[in-house]
C-alpha positions as CSV (number, residue, x, y, z in Angstrom):
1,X,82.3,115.9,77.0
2,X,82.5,112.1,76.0
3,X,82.0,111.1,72.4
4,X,77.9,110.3,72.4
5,X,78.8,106.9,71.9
6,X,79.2,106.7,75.2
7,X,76.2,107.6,76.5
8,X,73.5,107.5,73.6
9,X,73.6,103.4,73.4
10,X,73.7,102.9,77.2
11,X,71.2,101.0,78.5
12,X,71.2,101.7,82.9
13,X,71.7,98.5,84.4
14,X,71.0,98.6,87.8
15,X,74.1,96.6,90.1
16,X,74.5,95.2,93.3
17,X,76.0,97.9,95.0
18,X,79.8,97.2,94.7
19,X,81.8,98.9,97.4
20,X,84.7,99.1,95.5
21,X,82.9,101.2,92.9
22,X,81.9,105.4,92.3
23,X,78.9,104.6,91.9
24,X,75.6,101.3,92.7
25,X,74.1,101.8,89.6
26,X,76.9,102.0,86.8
27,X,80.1,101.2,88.6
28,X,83.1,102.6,87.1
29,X,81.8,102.6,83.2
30,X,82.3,106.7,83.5
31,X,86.2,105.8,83.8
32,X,85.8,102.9,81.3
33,X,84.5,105.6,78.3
34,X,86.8,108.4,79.4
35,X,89.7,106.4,78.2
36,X,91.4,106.9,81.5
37,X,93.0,104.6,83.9
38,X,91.7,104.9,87.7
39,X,95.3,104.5,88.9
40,X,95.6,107.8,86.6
41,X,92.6,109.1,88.7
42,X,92.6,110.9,92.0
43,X,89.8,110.4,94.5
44,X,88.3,113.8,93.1
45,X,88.9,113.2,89.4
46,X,87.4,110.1,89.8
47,X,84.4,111.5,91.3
48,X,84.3,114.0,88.5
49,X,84.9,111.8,85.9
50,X,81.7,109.8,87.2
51,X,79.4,113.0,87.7
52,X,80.5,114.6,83.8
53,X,79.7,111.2,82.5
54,X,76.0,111.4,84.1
55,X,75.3,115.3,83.0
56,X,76.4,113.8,79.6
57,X,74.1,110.9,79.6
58,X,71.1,112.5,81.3
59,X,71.6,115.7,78.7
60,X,71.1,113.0,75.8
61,X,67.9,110.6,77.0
62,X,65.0,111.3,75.5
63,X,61.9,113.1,77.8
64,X,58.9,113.7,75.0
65,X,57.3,111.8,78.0
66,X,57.8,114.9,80.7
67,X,55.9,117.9,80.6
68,X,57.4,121.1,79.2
69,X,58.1,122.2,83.4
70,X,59.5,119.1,83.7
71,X,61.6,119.3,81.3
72,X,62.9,123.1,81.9
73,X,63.5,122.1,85.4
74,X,65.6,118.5,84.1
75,X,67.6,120.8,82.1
76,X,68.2,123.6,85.2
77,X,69.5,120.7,87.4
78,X,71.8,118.9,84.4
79,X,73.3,122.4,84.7
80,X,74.0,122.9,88.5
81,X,75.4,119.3,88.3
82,X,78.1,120.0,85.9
83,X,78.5,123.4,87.8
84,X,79.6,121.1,91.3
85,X,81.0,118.8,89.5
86,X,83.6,121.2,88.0
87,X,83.5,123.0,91.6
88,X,85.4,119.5,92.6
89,X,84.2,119.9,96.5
90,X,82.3,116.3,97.8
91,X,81.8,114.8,100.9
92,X,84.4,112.9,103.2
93,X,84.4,110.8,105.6
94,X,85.6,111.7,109.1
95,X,85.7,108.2,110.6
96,X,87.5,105.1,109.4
97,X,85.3,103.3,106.3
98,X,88.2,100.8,105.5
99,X,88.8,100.0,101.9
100,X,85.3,100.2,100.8
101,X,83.5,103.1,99.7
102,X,80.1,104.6,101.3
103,X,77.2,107.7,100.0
104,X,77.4,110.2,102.2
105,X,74.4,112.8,102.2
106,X,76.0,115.8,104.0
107,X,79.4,115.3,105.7
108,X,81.2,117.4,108.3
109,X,81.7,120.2,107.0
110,X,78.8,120.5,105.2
111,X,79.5,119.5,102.2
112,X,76.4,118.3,100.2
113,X,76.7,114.7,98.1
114,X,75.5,115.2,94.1
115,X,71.7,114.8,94.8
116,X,71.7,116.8,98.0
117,X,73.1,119.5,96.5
118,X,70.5,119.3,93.8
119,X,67.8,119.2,96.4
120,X,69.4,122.2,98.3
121,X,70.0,124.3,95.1
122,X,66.0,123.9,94.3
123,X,64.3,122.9,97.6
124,X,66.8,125.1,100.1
125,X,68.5,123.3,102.7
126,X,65.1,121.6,105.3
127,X,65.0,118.3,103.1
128,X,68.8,117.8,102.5
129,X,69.4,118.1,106.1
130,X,65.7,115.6,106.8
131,X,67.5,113.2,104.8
132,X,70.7,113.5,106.5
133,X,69.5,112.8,109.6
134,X,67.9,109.6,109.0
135,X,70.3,108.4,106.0
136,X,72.8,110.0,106.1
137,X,75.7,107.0,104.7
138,X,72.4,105.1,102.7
139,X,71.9,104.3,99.1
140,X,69.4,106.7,98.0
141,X,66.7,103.5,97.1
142,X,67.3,102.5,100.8
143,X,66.4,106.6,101.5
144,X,62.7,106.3,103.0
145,X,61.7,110.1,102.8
146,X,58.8,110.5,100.1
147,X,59.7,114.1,99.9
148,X,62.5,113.0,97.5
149,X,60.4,111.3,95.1
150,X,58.6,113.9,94.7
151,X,61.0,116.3,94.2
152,X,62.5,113.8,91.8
153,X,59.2,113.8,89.5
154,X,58.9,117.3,89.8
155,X,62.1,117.8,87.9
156,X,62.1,115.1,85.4
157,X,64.1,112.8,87.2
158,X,63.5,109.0,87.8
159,X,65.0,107.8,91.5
160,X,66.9,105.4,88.9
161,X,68.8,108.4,87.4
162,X,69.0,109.7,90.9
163,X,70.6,106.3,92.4
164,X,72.9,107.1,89.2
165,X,74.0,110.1,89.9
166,X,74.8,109.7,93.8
167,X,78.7,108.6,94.2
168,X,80.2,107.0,97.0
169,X,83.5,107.9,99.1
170,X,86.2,106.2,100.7
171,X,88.4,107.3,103.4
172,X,91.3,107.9,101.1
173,X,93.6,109.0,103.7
174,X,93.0,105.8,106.0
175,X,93.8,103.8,102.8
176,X,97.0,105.6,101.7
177,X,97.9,105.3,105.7
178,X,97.9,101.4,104.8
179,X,99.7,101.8,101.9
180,X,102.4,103.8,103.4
181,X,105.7,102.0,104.4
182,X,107.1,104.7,106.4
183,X,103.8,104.7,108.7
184,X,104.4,100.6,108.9
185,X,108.4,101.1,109.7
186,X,107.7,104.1,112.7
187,X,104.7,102.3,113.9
188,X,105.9,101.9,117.7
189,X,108.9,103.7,117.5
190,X,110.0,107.5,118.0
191,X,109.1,108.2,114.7
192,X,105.8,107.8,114.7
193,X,105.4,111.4,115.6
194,X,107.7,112.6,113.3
195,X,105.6,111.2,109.7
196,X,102.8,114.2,109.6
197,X,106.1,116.1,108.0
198,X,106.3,113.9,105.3
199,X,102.4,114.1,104.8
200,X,102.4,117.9,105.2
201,X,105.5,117.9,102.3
202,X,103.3,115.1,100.5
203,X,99.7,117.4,99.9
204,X,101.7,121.2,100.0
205,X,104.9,120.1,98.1
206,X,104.4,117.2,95.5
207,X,100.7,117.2,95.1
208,X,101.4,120.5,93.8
209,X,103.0,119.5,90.2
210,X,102.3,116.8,88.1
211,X,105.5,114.5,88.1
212,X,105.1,115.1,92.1
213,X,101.5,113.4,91.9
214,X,102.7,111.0,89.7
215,X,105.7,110.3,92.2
216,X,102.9,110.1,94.7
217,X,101.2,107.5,93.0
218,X,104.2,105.4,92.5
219,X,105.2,105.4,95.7
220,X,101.9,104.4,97.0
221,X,101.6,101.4,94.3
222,X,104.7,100.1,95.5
223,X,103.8,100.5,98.9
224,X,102.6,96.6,99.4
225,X,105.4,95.5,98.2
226,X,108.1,97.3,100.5
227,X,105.8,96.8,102.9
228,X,106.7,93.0,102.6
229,X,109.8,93.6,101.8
230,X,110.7,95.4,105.1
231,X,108.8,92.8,107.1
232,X,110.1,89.6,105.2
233,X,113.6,91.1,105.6
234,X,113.6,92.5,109.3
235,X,117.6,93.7,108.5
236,X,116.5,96.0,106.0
237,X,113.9,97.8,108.4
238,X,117.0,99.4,110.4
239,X,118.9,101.9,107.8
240,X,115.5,102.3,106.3
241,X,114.4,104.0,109.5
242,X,117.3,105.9,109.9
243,X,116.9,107.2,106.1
244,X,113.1,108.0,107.5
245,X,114.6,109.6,110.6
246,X,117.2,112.0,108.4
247,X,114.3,112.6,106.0
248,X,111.7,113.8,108.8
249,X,114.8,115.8,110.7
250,X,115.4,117.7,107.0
251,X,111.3,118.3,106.8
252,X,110.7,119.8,110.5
């Protein structure tokens, strides 16, 4: 839980929606008051970190104006949020979104966002799949279904708090992909075909401990730069390929 200075002074400022952000309403101020860094942060930490900070907040406003069902039912969904937050499973995206982050109601695999899941869990699954089919990558004040402000009400939440609690995604694997010098040095070559070891030894091997995740994240902050590096200094792209070429060979 975050110290209740964190929560019991904030006033919800409602932002432009920053793609670059967790969340349109509050940004990144979960990660700010956590203390931690979001290089330090995983895509589903950071989600985490954003939907703990919300249960937290929502937990401490005051609601002497909601009705005592209103306020039993607040309290039930608080509950279930920090239960799927702690769960850690959210939405993806299955199609290129760049470097910019997008909501996602209900994705592929049918995973539920924050609020849909909170609609399921109380409503069962009709409206979360009605508003998936018509919004499905909105903002939930662009979401036109008045179903959802009236579940809202219903259970002591304002469509602000709701717009708060939503996250967005990004298509973390396309990004790392950028990031990646080996994907940059075998683009066009033989050993193109050959990288999926080193990604299959990346997520079952390294991601497994943490000095292999924080090797992970090293490697991937100093992508850029050997990225430059290799193409700045096109005599250096040569025994780098043929240390990728002995690393995939070992990996197969």
């Amino acid at each position: 839980m975050y110290p209740s200075s964190s929560y019991s002074t904030f006033q919800v400022n409602p932002l432009q929606a920053n793609p670059l952000q967790v969340n349109s309403v509050i940004g990144d101020y979960s990660v700010e008051c956590s203390g931690r860094s979001l290089q330090d942060l995983d895509e589903q930490q950071h989600i985490q970190t954003h939907l703990l900070f919300v249960c937290d907040y929502l937990a401490a406003v005051a609601t002497g104006h909601l009705s005592t069902r209103q306020r039993l039912n607040r309290q039930h969904l608080i509950r279930v949020l920090r239960e799927y937050a702690l769960a850690g499973e959210f939405p993806q995206h299955d199609s290129p979104v760049g470097a910019l982050r997008q909501p996602r109601f209900i994705d592929h695999r049918g995973v539920h966002c924050a609020v849909g899941e909170l609609i399921r869990h109380t409503e069962g699954p009709a409206l979360p799949e009605q508003i998936n089919a018509l919004h499905q990558y909105d903002y939930l004040p662009d979401i036109a279904v008045p179903d959802v402000a009236l579940w809202a009400q219903d259970h002591g939440l304002s469509l602000e708090e709701c717009a708060m609690i939503q996250p967005s995604y990004i298509d973390y694997d396309q990004i790392l992909k950028e990031l990646c010098p080996w994907v940059a040095l075998s683009k066009g070559t033989d050993l193109e075909q050959r990288t999926d070891a080193l990604r299959r030894f990346r997520d079952q091997r390294l991601k497994q401990s943490a000095s292999g995740r924080l090797l992970v994240k090293t490697y991937y902050k100093a992508g850029p730069g050997m990225i430059r590096f290799f193409a700045n200094h096109p005599w250096s792209q040569a025994p780098a390929r043929k240390t990728l070429d002995l690393l995939t060979r070992n990996l197969q």
